[in-house]
C-alpha positions in Angstrom: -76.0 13.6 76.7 -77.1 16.6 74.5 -74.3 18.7 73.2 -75.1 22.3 73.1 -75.2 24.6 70.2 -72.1 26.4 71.2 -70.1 23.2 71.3 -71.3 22.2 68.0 -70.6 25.7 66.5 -67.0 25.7 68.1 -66.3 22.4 66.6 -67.5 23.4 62.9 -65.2 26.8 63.3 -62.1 24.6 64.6 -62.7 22.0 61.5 -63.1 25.4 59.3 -60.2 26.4 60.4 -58.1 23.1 60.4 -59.6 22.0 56.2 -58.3 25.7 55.7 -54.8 25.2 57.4 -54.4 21.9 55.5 -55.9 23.6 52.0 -53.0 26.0 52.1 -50.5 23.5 53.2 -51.1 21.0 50.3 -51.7 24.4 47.7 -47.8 25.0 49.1 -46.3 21.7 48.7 -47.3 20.5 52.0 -49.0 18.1 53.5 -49.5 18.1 57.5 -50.6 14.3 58.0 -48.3 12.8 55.4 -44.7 11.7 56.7 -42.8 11.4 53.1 -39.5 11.7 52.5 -38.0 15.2 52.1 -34.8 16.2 50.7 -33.2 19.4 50.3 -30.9 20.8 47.4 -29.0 24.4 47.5 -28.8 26.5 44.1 -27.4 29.5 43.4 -30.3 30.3 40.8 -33.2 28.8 40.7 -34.4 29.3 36.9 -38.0 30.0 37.6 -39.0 27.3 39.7 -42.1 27.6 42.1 -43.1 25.4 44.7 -45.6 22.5 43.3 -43.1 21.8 40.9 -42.7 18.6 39.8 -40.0 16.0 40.5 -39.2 13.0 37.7 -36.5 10.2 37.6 -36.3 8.7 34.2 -39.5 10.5 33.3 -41.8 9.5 36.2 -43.1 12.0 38.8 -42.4 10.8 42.0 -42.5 14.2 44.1 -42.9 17.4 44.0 -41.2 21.0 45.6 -42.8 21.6 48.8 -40.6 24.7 49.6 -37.8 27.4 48.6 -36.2 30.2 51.2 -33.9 32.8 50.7 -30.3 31.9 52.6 -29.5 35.4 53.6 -26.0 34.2 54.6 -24.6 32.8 51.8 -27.1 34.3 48.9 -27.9 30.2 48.1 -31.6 29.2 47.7 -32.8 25.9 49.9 -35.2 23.7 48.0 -37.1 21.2 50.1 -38.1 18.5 47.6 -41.1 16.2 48.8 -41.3 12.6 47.8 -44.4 11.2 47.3 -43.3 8.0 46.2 -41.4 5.7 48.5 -37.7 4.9 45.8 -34.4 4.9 47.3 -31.5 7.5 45.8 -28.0 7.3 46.5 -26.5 9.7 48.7 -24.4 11.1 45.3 -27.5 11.7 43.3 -27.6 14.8 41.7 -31.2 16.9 41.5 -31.4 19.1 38.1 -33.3 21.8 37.1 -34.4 21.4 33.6 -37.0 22.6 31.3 -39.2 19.5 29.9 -40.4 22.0 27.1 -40.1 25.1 25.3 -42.7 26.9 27.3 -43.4 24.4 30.1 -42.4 25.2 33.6 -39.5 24.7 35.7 -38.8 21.3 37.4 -36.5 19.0 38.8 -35.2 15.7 37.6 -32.8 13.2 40.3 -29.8 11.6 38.8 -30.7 8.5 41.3 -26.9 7.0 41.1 -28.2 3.4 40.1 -26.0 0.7 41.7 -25.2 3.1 44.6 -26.6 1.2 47.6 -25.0 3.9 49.8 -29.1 5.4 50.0 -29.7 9.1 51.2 -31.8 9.2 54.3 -34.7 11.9 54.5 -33.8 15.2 55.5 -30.0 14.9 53.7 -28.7 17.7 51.0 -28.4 16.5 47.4 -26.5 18.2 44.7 -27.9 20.4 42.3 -27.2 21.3 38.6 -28.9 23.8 36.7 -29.5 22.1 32.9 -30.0 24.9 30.1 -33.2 24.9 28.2 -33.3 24.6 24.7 -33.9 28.8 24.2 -30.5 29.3 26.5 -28.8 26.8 24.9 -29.6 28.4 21.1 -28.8 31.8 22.6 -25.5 30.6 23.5 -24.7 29.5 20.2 -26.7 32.7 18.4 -24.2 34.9 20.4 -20.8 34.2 19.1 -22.4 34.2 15.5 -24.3 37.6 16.8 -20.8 39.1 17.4 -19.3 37.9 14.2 -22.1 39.6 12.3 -21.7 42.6 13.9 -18.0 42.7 12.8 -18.8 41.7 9.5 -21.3 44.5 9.6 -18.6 47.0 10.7 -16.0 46.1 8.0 -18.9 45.8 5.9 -19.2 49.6 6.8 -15.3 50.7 6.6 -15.5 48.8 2.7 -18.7 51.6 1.9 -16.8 54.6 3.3 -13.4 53.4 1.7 -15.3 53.4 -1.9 -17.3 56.5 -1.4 -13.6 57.9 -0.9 -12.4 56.4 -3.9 -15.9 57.1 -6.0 -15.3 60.7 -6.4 -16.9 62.5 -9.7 -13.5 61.7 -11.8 -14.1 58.3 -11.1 -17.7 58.1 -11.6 -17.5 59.9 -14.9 -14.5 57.2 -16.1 -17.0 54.4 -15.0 -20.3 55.6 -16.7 -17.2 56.1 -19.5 -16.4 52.4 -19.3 -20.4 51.1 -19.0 -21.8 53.1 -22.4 -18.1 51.1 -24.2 -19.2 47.8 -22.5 -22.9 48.7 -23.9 -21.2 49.1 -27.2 -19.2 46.2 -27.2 -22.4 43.8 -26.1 -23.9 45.3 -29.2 -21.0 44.4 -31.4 -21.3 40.7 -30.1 -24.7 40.8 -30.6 -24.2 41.7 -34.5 -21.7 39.3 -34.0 -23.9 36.7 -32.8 -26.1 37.7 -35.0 -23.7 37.2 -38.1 -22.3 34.2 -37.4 -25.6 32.2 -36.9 -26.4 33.3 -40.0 -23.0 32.2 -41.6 -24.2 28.6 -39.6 -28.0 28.6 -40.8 -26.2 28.9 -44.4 -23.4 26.7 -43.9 -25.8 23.9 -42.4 -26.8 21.9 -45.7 -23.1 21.6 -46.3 -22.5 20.4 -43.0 -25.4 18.2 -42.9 -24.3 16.6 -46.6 -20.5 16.5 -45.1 -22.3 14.8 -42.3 -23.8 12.6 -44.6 -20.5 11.5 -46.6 -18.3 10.7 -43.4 -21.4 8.2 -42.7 -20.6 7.2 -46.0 -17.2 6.5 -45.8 -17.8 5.2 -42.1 -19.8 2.6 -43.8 -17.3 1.7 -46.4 -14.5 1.5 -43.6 -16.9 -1.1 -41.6 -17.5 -3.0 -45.2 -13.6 -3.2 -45.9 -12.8 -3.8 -42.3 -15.5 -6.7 -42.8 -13.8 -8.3 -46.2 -10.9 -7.8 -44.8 -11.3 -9.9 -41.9 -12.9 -12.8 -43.8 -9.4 -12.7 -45.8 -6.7 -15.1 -45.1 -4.2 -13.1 -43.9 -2.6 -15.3 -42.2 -2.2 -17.6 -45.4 -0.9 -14.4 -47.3 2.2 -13.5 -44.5 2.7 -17.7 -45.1 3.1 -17.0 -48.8 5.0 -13.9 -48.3 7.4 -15.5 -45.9 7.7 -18.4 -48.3 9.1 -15.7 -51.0 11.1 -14.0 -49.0 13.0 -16.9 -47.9 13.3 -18.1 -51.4 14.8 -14.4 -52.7 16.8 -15.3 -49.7 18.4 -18.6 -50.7 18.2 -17.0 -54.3 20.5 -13.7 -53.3 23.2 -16.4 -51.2 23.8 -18.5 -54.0 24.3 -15.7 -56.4 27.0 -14.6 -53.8 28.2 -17.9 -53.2 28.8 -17.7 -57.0 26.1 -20.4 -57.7 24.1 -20.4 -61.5 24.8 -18.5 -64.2 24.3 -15.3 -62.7 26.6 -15.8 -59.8 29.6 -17.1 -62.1 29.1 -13.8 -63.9 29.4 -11.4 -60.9 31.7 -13.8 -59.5 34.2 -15.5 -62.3 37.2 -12.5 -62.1 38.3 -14.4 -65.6 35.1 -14.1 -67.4 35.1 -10.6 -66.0 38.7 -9.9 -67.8 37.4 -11.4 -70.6 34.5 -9.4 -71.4 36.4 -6.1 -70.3 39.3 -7.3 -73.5 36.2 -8.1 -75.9 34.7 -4.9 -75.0 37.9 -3.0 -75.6 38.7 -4.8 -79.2 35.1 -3.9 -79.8 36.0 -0.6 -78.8 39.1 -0.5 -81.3 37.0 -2.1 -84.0 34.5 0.3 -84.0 37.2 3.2 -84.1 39.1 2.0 -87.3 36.0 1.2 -89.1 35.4 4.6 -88.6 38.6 6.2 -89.1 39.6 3.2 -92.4 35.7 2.4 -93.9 37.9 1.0 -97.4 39.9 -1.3 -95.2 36.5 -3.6 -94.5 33.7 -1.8 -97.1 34.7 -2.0 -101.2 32.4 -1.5 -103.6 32.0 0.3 -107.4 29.5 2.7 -109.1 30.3 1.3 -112.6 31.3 -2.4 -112.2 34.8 -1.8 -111.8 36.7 -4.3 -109.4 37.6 -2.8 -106.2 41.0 -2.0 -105.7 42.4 -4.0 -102.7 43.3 -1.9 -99.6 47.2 -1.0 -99.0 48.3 -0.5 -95.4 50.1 2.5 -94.9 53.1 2.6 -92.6 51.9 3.7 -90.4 49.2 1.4 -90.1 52.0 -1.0 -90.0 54.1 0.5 -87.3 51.1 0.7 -85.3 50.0 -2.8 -85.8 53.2 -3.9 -84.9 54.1 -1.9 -81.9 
């Protein structure tokens, strides 16, 4: 049976048009002779995301968005999500918009619920989350430190104004007043400076020979500390010890009234009788003076001496 040209023409026009119909479905997320899994997710801003968007869980694409439309009831925005993998979600998973980069697009990651066996069926609403990007996320923490610099810039302001108040030519002429002193004050420590590293540059061959002699004596120190310790000290407190104990013994038996010593400090009778010997000496003394013929006789020319004739009262006083 030959088929005629028109049939053959009508055929290729009806194919054109079907490959065409079936191009613009897939280019929108569709796909008329595939019967995966759809599920739909309501957001009340959709961040920029177009349709051919890519769905991930954990990181692996297993979908993508087929469609968005408008609810002009509520405001909301329906997202059809297409899976082109068979996995199976809980009915609590949660579908997020998120950025996987700083400029890449828009897509949607599924919170699958691990462990949930209570499994979403196709054609069921998820939730949805927004997630912020990285940008919104900096911008949310630029802007309270945006407002903080803006009040810092306005007190900033207020401080200017106040000291163009107080700056007025009084004060500016006081203050030039007080910079040309402090200019001549950094001189005079300058000439200061100047002064008293001379007064070191001179005074540095005494300090270096001072220097010099406290090394000296350091080292004499370190010598005696060194004879010192090969002395036997300990031998020498022995000793020491020894002779104290002794002066000890030696100071009890004087008190005690021991030896020669201790009879004379302690013998009250020798005591009395050296106290009536000192006091005849005593009168002794005074009549030789006071009677020199009484005990001395002598002549210039060889005559004999005549003997010495108490007086009365010589004799009274001897007797009494």
């Amino acid at each position: 049976m030959k088929i005629s040209r028109e049939i053959k023409t009508a055929i290729l026009v009806l194919g054109a048009i079907a490959l065409f119909i079936w191009g613009y479905s897939f280019l929108k997320g569709r796909n008329l002779f595939d019967n995966s899994t759809r599920y739909y997710v309501e957001y009340d801003n959709v961040e920029g995301l177009t349709m051919s968007s890519t769905v991930t869980i954990n990181g692996l694409v297993v979908g993508k968005v087929s469609k968005i439309e408008l609810d002009n009831a509520t405001g909301k925005l329906k997202v059809e999500l297409l899976m082109t993998q068979k996995i199976d979600i809980s009915k609590n998973s949660i579908a997020k918009i998120y950025s996987p980069g700083l400029l890449g697009a828009k897509g949607v990651m599924i919170d699958p619920m691990f462990g949930d066996t209570n499994y979403a069926e196709s054609g069921q609403t998820l939730k949805g989350e927004v997630v912020k990007d990285m940008t919104e996320k900096l911008a949310s923490q630029i802007e309270p430190l945006q407002v903080k610099i803006e009040e810092a810039l306005a007190n900033l302001n207020k401080m200017l104004a106040s000291v163009n108040n107080i700056m007025d030519e009084n004060t500016q002429a006081s203050l030039k007043s007080a910079v040309n002193q402090l200019d001549g004050t950094l001189a005079g420590a300058n000439q200061l400076m100047s002064s008293t590293n001379k007064l070191v540059a001179s005074t540095q061959p005494k300090l270096d020979g001072t220097l010099t002699n406290l090394n000296t004596m350091s080292s004499n120190f370190a010598s005696l500390s060194a004879d010192l310790k090969t002395l036997d000290i300990k031998s020498t407190f022995s000793n020491l010890d020894n002779a104290t104990a002794s002066m000890d013994k030696m100071m009890s038996d004087i008190q005690s009234g021991k030896g020669s010593v201790g009879k004379l400090l302690k013998d009250e009778q020798l005591y009395s009788n050296l106290e009536g010997a000192s006091k005849e000496l005593e009168g002794l003394l005074r009549d030789l003076k006071e009677n020199p013929k009484r005990y001395v006789h002598f002549s210039l020319f060889g005559k004999k001496a005549t003997p010495y004739q108490e007086t009365k009262e010589e004799v009274k006083e001897v007797r009494e």
